[in-house]
N, C-alpha and C positions, 0 to 999 in steps of 0.2 A: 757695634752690633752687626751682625748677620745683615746680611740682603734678603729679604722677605722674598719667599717666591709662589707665584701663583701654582693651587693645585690643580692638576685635570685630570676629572675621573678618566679611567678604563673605558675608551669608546670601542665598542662590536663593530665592526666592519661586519656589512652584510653581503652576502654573494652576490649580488648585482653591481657590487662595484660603487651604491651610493656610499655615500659615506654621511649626507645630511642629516640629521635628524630632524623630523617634522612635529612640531610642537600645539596641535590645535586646544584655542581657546574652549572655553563650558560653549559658546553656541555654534563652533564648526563641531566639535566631538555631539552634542544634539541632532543638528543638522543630517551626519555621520550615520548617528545611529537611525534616525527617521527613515533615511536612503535603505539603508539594511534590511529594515524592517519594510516599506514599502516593496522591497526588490522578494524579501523572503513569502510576505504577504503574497506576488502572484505567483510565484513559482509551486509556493502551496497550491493555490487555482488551479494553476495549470496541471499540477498533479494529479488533485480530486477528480477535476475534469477529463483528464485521460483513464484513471477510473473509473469511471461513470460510465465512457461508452464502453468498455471492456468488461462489462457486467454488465451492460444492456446488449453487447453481441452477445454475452454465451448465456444469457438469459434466453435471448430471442431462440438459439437451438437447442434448447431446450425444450422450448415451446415447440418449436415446428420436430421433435421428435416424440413429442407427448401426441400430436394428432398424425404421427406416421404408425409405421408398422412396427415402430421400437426393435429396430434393430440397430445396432449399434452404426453410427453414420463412419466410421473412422473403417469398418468390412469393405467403403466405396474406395478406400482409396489405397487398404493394404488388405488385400483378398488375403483368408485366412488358408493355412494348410491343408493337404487332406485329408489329414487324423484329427486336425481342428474343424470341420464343415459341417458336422452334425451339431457340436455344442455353438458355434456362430450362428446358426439359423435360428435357433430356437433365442424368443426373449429371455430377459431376467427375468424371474419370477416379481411380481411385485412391484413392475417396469413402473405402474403410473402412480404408486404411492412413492417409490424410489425419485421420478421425475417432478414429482410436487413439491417433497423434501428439498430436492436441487435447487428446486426455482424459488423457493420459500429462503434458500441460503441466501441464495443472490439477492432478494428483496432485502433481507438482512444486513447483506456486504453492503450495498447502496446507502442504506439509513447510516452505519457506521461511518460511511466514507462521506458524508452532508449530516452531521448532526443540528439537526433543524426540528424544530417540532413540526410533527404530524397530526394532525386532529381527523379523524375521521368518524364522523355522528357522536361526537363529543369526546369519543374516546383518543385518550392522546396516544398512540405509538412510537415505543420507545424500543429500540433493537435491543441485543444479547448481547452477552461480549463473545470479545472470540475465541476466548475457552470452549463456551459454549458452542459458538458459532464451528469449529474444529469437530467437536465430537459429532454435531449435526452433519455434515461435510464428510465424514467417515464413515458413514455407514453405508452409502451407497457403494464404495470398491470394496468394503467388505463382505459387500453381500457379494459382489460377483466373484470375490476369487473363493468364495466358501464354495457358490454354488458351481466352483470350476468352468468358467467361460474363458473365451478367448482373450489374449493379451488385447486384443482391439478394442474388445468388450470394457476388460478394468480399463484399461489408460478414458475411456470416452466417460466412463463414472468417475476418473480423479481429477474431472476439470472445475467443479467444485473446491475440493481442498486445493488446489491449486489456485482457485481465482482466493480462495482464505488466506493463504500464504504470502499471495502477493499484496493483496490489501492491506494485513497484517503488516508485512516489510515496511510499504511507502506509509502506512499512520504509523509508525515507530519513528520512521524515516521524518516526519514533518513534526513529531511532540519532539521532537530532538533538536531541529531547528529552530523549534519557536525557543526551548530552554536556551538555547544557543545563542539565540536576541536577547532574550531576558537578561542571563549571565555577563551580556555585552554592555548591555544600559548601567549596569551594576559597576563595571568598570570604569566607569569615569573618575576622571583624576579632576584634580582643579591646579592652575597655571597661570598664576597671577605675570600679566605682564606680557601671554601670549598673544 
């Protein structure tokens, strides 16, 4: 008879050079995944919460442009041309319905970004989505490049779709991560003897 010989599967050498392979039992692969999930859990936090103030800044000038002279704050800092000095001075039309809508996005984007129940004189408030929230967020640059204002003018009304955009990115950005843990959990092997 033959000499029996031992087989060994195809081991992957990994580019770092290890060569181990690490075998965790059912309670380090838990362990594992808790750490994950704990680690993913603040970084969510910390996400929302860098959210939070960046819709409480451009919330607040919003505000302190609703009690100015509604001229576009962004004329302070990139003075507009000669042939543009006539349409700069002059508001948008519509400047404190336009600035309500803005502000009323951001209260929106906030709730989206903490979804927490809201109870106020019984009534629960619950946000949009941001389909909705988008087309809300749209109408202020559109009104200014219908009514032909200065580029200074649209870019200070697309700071709305822009904070939408961005809030948008990072909740895509963190339902992705949590499926990401979920998917992880799902992975567990079993290893008798690790």
């Amino acid at each position: 008879m033959q000499a029996l010989r031992k087989r060994v599967p195809f081991a992957f050498k990994s580019e770092d050079g290890q060569e181990d392979q690490v075998v965790l039992d059912e309670q380090e692969q838990a362990q594992l995944v808790e750490e994950i999930k704990d680690h993913n859990a603040a970084s969510n936090e910390h996400n929302r919460i860098a959210l939070q103030v960046m819709l409480a800044l451009s919330a607040l000038l919003h505000f302190i442009y609703w009690f100015s002279d509604r001229r576009s704050p962004l004329l302070a800092v990139f003075p507009p041309s000669p042939h543009d000095q006539a349409s700069a001075n002059a508001p948008v039309p519509f400047s404190g319905v336009l600035t309500y809508i803005a502000i009323l996005t951001h209260i929106n984007l906030s709730l989206l970004v903490h979804p927490r129940h809201v109870v106020i004189a019984g009534w629960a408030i619950r946000p949009i989505g941001f389909t909705e929230t988008f087309v809300w967020s749209a109408i202020c640059p559109v009104v200014t490049i219908y009514t032909g204002k200065a580029w200074q003018t649209t870019a200070w009304w697309c700071i709305s779709a822009i904070m939408t955009s961005v809030v948008y990115i990072v909740h895509m950005w963190i339902q992705k991560t949590d499926k990401d843990v979920t998917e992880l959990e799902d992975l567990r092997y079993r290893a008798p003897g690790a």
